[in-house]
C-alpha positions as CSV (number, residue, x, y, z in Angstrom):
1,X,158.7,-6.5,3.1
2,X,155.9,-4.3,2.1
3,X,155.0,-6.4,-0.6
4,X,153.8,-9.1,1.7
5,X,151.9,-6.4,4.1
6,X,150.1,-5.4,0.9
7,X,149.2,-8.9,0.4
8,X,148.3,-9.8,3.8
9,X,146.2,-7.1,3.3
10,X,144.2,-8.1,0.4
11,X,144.1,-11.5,2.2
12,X,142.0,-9.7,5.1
13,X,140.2,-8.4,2.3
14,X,139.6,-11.2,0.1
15,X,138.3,-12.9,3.7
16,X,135.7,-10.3,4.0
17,X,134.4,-10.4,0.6
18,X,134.4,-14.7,0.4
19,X,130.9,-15.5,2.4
20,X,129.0,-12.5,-0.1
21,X,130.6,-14.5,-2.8
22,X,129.2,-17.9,-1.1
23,X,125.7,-16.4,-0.6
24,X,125.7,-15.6,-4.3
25,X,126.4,-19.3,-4.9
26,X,124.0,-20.5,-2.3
27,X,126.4,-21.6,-0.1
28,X,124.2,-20.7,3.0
29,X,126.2,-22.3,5.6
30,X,129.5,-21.3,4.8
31,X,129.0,-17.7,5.7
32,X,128.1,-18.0,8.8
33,X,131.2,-19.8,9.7
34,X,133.3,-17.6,12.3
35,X,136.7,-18.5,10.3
36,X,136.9,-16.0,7.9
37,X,136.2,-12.5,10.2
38,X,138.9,-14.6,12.3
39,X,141.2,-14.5,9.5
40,X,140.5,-10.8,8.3
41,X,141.5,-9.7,11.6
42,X,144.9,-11.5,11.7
43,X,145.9,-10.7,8.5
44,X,144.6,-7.1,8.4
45,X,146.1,-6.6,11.6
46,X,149.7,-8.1,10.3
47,X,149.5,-6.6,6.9
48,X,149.1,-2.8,8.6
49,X,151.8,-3.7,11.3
50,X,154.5,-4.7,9.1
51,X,153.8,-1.5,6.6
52,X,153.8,0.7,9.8
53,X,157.5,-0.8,10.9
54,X,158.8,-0.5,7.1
55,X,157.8,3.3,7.8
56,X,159.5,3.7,10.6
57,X,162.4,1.7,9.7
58,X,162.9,3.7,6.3
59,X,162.0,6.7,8.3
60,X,159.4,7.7,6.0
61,X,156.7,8.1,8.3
62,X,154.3,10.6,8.1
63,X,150.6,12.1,8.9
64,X,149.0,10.7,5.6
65,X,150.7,7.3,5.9
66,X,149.5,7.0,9.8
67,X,146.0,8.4,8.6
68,X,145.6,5.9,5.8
69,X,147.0,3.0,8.0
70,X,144.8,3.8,10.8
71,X,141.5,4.1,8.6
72,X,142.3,0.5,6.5
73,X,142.7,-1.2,10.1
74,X,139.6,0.2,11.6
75,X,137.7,-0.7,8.7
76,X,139.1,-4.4,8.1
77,X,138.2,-4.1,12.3
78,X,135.4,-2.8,12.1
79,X,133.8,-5.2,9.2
80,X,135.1,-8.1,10.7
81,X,134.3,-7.6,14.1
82,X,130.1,-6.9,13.2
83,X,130.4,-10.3,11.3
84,X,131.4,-11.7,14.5
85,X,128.6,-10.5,16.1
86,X,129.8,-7.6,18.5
87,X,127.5,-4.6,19.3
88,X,128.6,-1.4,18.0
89,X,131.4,-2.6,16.2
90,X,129.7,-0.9,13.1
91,X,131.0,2.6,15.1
92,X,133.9,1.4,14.2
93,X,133.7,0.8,10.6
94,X,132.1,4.2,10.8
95,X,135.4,6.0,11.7
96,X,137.6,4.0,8.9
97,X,135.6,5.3,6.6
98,X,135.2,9.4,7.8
99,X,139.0,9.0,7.7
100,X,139.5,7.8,4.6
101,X,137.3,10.7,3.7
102,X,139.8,13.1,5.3
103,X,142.5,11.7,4.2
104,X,141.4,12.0,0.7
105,X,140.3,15.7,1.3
106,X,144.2,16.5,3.4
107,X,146.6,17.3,0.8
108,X,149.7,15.1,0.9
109,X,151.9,16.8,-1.2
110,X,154.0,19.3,-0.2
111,X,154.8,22.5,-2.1
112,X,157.8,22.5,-3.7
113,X,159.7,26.0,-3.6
C-alpha cells in the first residue's frame, strides 16, 4: 500500500515539474493550463493520506513521520496552489520547506541502551 502513496507522490511531483519541462521545449501554452497544479494536488494529497493510514494501521507512527508527511504536503500545496494563482500560497510553501529543515536537524534515532 505504500508503494502506491510513494508513487502517487512522485506523480504530484512529476505534475509540478512537466510545464518547466514544456517551457524548456517552447511549449508556451501548455504551462499555463490549470490541469496539472489540479493533478498535483489530488495525488499529493492521496499519496500522503494513504502513507499516514499505513502508519497508523502498522502502528508505526511517529513525530518524524508526521513531520516529514506534513512538510511534503504543504510543499506539493503550496507549489501547486501559487501556480493556480492564489495570493500567499507561497507562505505556504514557505513552511514545507522550514520543516523539512527541522526535520532534517531533529534526530530520529533513538539511543539504544
Amino acid at each position: 500500500m505504500t508503494k502506491w502513496a510513494t508513487y502517487s507522490i512522485v506523480v504530484a511531483l512529476f505534475a509540478m515539474l512537466l510545464p518547466f519541462l514544456f517551457m524548456a521545449l517552447d511549449a508556451i501554452e501548455m504551462t499555463a493550463n490549470p490541469l496539472f497544479p489540479i493533478i498535483a494536488l489530488f495525488f499529493g494529497g492521496l499519496g500522503v493520506l494513504i502513507h499516514l493510514f499505513s502508519m497508523l494501521k502498522s502502528d508505526t507512527i511517529n513525530g518524524s513521520g508526521l513531520l516529514l508527511l506534513t512538510s511534503i504536503l504543504s510543499i506539493i500545496y503550496g507549489f501547486s496552489l501559487s501556480s493556480l494563482g492564489i495570493k500567499n500560497a507561497k507562505y505556504l510553501l514557505l513552511i514545507g520547506a522550514l520543516l523539512v529543515a527541522v526535520w532534517i536537524m531533529v534526530p530520529n534515532k533513538k539511543k539504544e541502551d
